[in-house]
C-alpha positions in Angstrom: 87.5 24.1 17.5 89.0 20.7 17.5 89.1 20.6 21.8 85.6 21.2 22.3 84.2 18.5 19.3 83.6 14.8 19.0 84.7 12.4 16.6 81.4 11.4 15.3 79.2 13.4 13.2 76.6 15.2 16.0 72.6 15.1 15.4 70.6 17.9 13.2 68.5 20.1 14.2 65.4 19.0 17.1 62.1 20.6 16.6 60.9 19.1 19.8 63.8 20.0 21.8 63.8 23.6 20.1 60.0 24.3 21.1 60.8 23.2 24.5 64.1 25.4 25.2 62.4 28.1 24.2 59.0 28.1 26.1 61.3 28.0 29.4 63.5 31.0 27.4 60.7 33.4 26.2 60.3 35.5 29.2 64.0 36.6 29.7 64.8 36.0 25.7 65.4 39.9 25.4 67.4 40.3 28.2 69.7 37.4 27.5 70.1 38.8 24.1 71.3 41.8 24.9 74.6 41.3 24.3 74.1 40.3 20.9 72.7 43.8 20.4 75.3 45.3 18.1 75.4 42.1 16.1 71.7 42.2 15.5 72.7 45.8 14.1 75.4 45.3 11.8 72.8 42.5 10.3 70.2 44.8 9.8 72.5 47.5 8.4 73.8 44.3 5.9 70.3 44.1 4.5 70.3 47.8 2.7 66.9 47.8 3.4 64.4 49.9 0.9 61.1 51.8 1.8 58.3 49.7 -0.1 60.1 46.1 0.2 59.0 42.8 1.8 61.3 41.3 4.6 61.0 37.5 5.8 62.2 37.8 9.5 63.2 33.9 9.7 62.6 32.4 13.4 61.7 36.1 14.5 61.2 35.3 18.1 60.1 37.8 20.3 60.3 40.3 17.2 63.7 42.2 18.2 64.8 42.7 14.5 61.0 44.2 14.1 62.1 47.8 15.0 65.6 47.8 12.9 63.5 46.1 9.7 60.3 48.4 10.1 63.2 51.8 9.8 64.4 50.4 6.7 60.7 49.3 4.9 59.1 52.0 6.0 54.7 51.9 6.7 54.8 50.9 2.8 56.3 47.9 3.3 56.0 44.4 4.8 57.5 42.4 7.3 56.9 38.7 7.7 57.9 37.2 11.4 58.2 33.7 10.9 58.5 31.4 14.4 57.4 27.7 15.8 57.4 28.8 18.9 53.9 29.5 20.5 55.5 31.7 23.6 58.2 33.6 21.5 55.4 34.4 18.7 53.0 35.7 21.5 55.9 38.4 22.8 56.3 39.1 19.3 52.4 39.9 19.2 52.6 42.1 21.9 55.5 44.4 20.6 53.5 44.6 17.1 50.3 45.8 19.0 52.6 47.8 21.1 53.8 49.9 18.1 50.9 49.7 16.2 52.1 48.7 13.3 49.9 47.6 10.5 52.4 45.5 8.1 53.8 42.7 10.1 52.4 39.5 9.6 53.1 36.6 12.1 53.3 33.0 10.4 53.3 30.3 13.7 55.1 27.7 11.8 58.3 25.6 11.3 60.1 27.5 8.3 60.2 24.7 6.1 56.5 24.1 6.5 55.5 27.8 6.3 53.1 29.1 4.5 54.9 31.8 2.7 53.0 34.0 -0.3 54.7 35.3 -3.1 58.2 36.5 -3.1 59.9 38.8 -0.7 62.8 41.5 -1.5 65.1 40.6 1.7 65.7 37.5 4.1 66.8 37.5 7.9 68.1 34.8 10.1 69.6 35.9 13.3 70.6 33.9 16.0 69.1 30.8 13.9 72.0 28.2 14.0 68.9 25.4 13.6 67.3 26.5 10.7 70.5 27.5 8.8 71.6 23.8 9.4 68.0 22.7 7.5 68.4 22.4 4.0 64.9 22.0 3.3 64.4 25.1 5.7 66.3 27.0 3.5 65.4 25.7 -0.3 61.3 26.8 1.0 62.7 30.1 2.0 65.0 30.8 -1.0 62.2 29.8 -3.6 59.8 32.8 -1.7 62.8 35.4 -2.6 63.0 37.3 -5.4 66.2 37.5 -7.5 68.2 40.1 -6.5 67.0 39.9 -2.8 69.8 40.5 -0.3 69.8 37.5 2.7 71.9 38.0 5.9 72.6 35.5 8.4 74.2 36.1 11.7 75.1 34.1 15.1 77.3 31.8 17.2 80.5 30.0 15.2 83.5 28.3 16.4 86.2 30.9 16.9 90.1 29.5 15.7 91.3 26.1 17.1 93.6 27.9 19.2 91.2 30.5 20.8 89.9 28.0 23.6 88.7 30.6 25.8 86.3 31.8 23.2 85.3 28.4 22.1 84.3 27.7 25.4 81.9 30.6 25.7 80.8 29.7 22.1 79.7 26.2 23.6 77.9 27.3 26.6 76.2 29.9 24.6 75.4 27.3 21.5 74.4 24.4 24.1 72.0 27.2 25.8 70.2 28.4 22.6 70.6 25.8 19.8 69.6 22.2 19.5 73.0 20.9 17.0 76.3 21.8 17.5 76.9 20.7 13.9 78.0 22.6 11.4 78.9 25.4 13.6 82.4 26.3 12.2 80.9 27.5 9.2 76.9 27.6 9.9 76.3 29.4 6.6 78.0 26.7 4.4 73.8 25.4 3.6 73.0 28.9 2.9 75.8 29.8 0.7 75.1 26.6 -1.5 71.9 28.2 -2.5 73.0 31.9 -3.0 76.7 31.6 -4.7 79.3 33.5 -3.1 78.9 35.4 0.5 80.5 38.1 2.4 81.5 36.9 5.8 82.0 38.6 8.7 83.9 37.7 12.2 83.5 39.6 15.6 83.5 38.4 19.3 86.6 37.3 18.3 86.0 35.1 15.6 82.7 33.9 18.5 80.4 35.7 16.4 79.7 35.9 12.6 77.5 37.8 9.9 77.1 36.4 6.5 75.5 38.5 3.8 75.1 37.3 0.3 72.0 37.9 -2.6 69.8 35.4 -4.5 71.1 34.3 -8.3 69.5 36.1 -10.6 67.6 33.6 -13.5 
């Protein structure tokens, strides 16, 4: 989206800025997310999700994946919601009670410095344009997967140079909900390093993607 971007190379990722946005987000962040519903679906249906298996659900939120990944794992299995935010973590709390269910473990951390156990069979980022742009993020996650183990990443991109009216959406949305603006042509390129070759995906026309790819095998 060559209109919409500057010449030099914008900031990383701001923790600070991050935590902040989302305290004044977390009591409407389901509703503003609705949109992004069917997304959010096609992700979860990317994962092939087993009864038994171990998910990470990487800057979880308010736990909106937690429904979609519970169907797939089944009681048997294990969720692991993963979020720095304090005010996101504590709606996600509330569904988890609200359900009752017994598996999901909430981790209040910054992904790279989570405390992750052992390795998991399947890895979510959705709507995470932050942590996909963290390399160190994504090494501490990748070494908790085990080989084999299907990632998916999904979220805002930059649509083709000549689709201005969707890149202007894009940057409303991205400047509303993310902390970087770089990277986003391809926010999976980090990801993709680390697992080899990845299926991607373009809706919202070309707004929107979903990246799937699995973990080399050693």
């Amino acid at each position: 989206m060559v209109e919409l971007r500057v010449t030099a190379s914008p900031p990383g990722p701001d923790p600070t800025a991050a935590l902040a946005q989302y305290r004044r987000r977390a009591g409407i962040y389901d509703l503003e997310l609705a949109l992004f519903e069917p997304i959010r679906e096609r992700a979860l249906q990317r994962l092939e999700l087993r009864r038994g298996q171990t998910v990470l659900d990487l800057g979880c939120g308010t736990g909106l994946s937690f429904p979609g990944l519970w169907a797939g794992i089944g009681a048997g299995g294990r969720i692991v919601g993963i979020e720095q935010s304090p005010e996101m973590l504590a709606k996600a709390r509330e569904r988890v009670v609200e359900h009752g269910w017994k598996n999901v473990r909430l981790l209040q951390a910054p992904i790279a410095q989570s405390p992750l156990r052992g390795r998991a069979d399947a890895a979510l980022f959705h709507l995470t344009h932050d942590i996909l742009r963290d390399p160190a993020a994504l090494a501490h996650v990748v070494q908790h997967l085990k080989p084999g183990a299907r990632v998916v990443a999904s979220g805002l991109k930059w649509s083709r140079t000549w689709a201005f009216p969707i890149n202007v959406v894009v940057l409303a949305a991205a400047r509303h909900s993310v902390t970087t603006l770089e990277g986003l042509e391809a926010p999976w390129g980090h990801l993709a390093a680390l697992l080899g070759d990845m299926r991607i995906e373009s809706a919202y026309a070309g707004g929107v993607f979903v990246a799937s790819g699995v973990v080399r095998r050693r």
